[in-house]
C-alpha positions, -999 to +999 in steps of 0.1 A: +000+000+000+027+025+007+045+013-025+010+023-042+010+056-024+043+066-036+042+060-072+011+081-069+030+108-052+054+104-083+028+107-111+015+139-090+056+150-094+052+149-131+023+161-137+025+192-120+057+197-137+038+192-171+016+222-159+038+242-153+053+238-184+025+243-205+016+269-182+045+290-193+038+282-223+008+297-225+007+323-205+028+341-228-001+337-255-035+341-233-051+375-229-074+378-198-102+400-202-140+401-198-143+432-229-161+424-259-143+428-291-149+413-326-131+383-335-114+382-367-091+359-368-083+327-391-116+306-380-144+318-408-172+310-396-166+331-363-157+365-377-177+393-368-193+376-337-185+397-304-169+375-278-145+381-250-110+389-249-105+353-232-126+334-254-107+351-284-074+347-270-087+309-265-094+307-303-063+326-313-042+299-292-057+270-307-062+281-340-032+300-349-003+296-321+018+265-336+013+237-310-011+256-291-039+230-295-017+202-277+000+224-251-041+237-243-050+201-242-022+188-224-023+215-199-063+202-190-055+169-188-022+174-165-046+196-142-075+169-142-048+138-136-030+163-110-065+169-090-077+130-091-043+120-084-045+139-056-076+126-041-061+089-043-028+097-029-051+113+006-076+083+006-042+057+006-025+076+028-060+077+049-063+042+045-033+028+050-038+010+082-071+001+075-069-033+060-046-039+092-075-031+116-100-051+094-078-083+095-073-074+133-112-068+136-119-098+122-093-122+140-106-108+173-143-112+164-133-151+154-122-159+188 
């Protein structure tokens, strides 16, 4: 179980260094914002529709930024595998003596 547990903690390691790498990536491309402006960019059947600065910046990353589309996408599922990876590693570190008390709970309920 505690073998378990730390390969866990080691996926959770590389994972957030994947997010962080990504991260930097992308910050340098996103554009926070909640104004509305006109999208023009390279995805037709979106011109002229008002959006948000963050929703265009989204396009713009994906659409135009070379490799944008895999660092957005490896980004979400570093984050996802970081948060559920999480949750396990707690619940086996939680539970790590509880198989001992069951097995103990059930010898003494035997005699």
């Amino acid at each position: 179980m505690e073998r378990m547990r730390q390969l866990v903690g080691e996926m959770l390691v590389y994972c957030f260094v994947v997010v962080l790498l990504t991260g930097g990536f992308l910050v340098f491309s996103f554009t926070p914002g909640s104004q509305m402006v006109i999208y023009d960019g390279s995805y037709a059947p979106l011109r002229g529709v008002m959006m948000s600065e963050a929703y265009e910046s989204s396009l713009r990353i994906t659409l135009e930024v070379r490799g944008g589309a895999l660092m957005r996408q490896l980004h979400h599922e570093s984050s996802v595998l970081l948060v559920l990876g999480t949750v396990v590693w707690v619940l086996l570190g939680r539970l790590r003596y509880t198989l001992a008390l069951l097995g103990l709970g059930l010898c003494a309920n035997g005699r």
